[in-house]
KEFITI-718246 format. One record per residue (C-alpha): residue in one letter; x, y, z; residue number from 1. Coordinates in steps of 0.5 Angstrom, whole numbers, plus 500, padded with zeros to 3 digits. Layout:
<recs>
rec residu a; xx X; yy Y; zz Z; num NUM
...
</recs>
This chain:
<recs>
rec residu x; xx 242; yy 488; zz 665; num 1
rec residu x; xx 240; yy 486; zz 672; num 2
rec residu x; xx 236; yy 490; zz 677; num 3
rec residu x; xx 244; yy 491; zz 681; num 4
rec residu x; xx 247; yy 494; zz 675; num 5
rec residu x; xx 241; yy 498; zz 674; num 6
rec residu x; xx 240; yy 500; zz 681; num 7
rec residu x; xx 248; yy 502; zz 682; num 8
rec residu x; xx 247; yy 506; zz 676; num 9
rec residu x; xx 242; yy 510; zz 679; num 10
rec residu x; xx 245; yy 511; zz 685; num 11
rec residu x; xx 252; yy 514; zz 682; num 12
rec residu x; xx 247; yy 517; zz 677; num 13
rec residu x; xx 243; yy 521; zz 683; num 14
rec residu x; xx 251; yy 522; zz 687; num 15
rec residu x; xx 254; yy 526; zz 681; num 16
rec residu x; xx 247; yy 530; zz 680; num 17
rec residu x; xx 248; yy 532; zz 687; num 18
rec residu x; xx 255; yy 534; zz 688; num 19
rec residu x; xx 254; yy 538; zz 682; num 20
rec residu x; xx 249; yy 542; zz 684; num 21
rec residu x; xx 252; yy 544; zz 690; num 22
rec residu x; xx 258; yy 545; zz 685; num 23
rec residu x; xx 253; yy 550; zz 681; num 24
rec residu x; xx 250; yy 553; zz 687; num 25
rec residu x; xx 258; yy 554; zz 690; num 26
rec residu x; xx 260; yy 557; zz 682; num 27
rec residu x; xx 254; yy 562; zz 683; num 28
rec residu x; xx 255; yy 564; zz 690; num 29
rec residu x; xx 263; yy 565; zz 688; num 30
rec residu x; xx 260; yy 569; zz 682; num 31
rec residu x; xx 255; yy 573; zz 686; num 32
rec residu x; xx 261; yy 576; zz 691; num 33
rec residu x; xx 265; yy 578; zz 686; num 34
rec residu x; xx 261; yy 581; zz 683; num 35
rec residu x; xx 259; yy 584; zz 689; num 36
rec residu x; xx 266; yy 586; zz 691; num 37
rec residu x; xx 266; yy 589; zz 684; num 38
rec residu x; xx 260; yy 594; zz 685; num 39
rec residu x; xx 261; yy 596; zz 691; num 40
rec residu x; xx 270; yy 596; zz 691; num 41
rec residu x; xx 268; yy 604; zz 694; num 42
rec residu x; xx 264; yy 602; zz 700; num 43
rec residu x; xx 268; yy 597; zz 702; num 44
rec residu x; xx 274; yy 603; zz 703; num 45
rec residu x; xx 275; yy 601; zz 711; num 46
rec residu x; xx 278; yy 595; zz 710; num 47
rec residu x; xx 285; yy 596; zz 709; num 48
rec residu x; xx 287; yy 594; zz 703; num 49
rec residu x; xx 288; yy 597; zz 696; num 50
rec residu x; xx 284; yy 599; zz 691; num 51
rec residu x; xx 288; yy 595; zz 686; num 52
rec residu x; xx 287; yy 589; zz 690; num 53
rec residu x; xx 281; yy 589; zz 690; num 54
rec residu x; xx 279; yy 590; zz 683; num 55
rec residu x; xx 283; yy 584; zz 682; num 56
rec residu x; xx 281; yy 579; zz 687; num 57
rec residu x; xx 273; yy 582; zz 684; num 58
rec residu x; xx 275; yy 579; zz 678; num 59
rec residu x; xx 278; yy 574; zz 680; num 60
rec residu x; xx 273; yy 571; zz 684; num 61
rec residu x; xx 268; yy 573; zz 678; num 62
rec residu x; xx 272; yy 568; zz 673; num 63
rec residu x; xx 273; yy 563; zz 678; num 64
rec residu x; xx 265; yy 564; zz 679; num 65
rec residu x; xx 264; yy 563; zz 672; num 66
rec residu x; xx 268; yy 557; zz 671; num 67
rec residu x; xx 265; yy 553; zz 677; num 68
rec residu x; xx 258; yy 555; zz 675; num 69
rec residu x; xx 258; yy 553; zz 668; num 70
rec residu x; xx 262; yy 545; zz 670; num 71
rec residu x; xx 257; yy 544; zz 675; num 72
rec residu x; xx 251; yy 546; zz 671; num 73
rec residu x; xx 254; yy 541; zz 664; num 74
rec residu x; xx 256; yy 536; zz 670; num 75
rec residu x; xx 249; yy 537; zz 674; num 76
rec residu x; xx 245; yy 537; zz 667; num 77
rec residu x; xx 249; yy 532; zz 663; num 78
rec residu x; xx 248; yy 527; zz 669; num 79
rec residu x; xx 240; yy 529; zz 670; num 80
rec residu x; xx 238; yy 527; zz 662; num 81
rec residu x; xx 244; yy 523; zz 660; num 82
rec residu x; xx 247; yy 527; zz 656; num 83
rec residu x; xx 253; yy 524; zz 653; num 84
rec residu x; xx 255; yy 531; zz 649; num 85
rec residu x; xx 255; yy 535; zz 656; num 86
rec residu x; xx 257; yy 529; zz 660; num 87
rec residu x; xx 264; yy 528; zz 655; num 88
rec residu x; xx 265; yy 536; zz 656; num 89
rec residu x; xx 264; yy 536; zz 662; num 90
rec residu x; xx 269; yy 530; zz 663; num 91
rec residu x; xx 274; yy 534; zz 658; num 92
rec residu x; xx 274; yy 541; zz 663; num 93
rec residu x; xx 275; yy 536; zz 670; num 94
rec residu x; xx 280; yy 533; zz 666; num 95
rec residu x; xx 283; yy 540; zz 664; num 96
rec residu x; xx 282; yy 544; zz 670; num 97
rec residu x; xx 285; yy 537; zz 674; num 98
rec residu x; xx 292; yy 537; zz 669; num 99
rec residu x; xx 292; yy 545; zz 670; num 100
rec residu x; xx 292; yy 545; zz 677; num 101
rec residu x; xx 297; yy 539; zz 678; num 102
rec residu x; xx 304; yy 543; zz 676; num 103
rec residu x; xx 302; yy 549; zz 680; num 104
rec residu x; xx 301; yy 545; zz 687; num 105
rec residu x; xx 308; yy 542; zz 686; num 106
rec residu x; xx 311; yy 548; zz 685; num 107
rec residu x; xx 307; yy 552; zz 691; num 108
rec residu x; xx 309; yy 546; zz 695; num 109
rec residu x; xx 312; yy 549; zz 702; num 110
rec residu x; xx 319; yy 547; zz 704; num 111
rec residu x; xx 319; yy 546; zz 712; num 112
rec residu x; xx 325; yy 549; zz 715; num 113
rec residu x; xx 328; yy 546; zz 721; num 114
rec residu x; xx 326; yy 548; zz 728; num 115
rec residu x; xx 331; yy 551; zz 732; num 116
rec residu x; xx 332; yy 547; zz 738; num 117
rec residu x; xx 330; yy 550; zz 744; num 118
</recs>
């Protein structure tokens, strides 16, 4: 191999690091404010929504929390010690999470409605 290989590995290894670690930090901060909204739900009375929602956004946010913060924490360690095991399940979730999200975005996706003329 020579140094440009070497150095562009580096460089990408150093990239997925960093990206996923802000995708960890993310994770944990979706999973501190749900859990927030969860213990607190009485205190926060004086916003003018149900008792119900809020219940399922707390949970909501706790799973979304969880999810995002374990897949950066596999790809943010995986890419730190090159583990092949943690890189090739973290490949495997992206890869799920992507395929998962996909028919429901083409499902959700809003109609334009012509415009009335002025």
């Amino acid at each position: 191999m020579n140094s440009v290989q070497v150095c562009c590995g580096e460089f990408i290894r150093i990239i997925l690091f960093v990206l996923n670690f802000i995708f960890w930090a993310a994770g944990g901060v979706i999973l501190g404010v749900g859990i927030y909204v969860k213990v607190s739900v009485d205190q926060l009375s004086k916003i003018d929504v149900s008792h119900d929602t809020l219940q399922t956004s707390a949970l909501f946010l706790i799973v979304l929390g969880c999810v995002v913060f374990v897949v950066g924490l596999l790809g943010c360690c995986g890419s730190l010690t090159q583990n092949r095991c943690m890189l090739l399940l973290y490949f495997t979730l992206v890869t799920l999470i992507f395929l998962g999200r996909s028919p429901w975005l083409s499902l959700y996706t809003p109609t334009r409605t012509p415009s009335l003329p002025p």
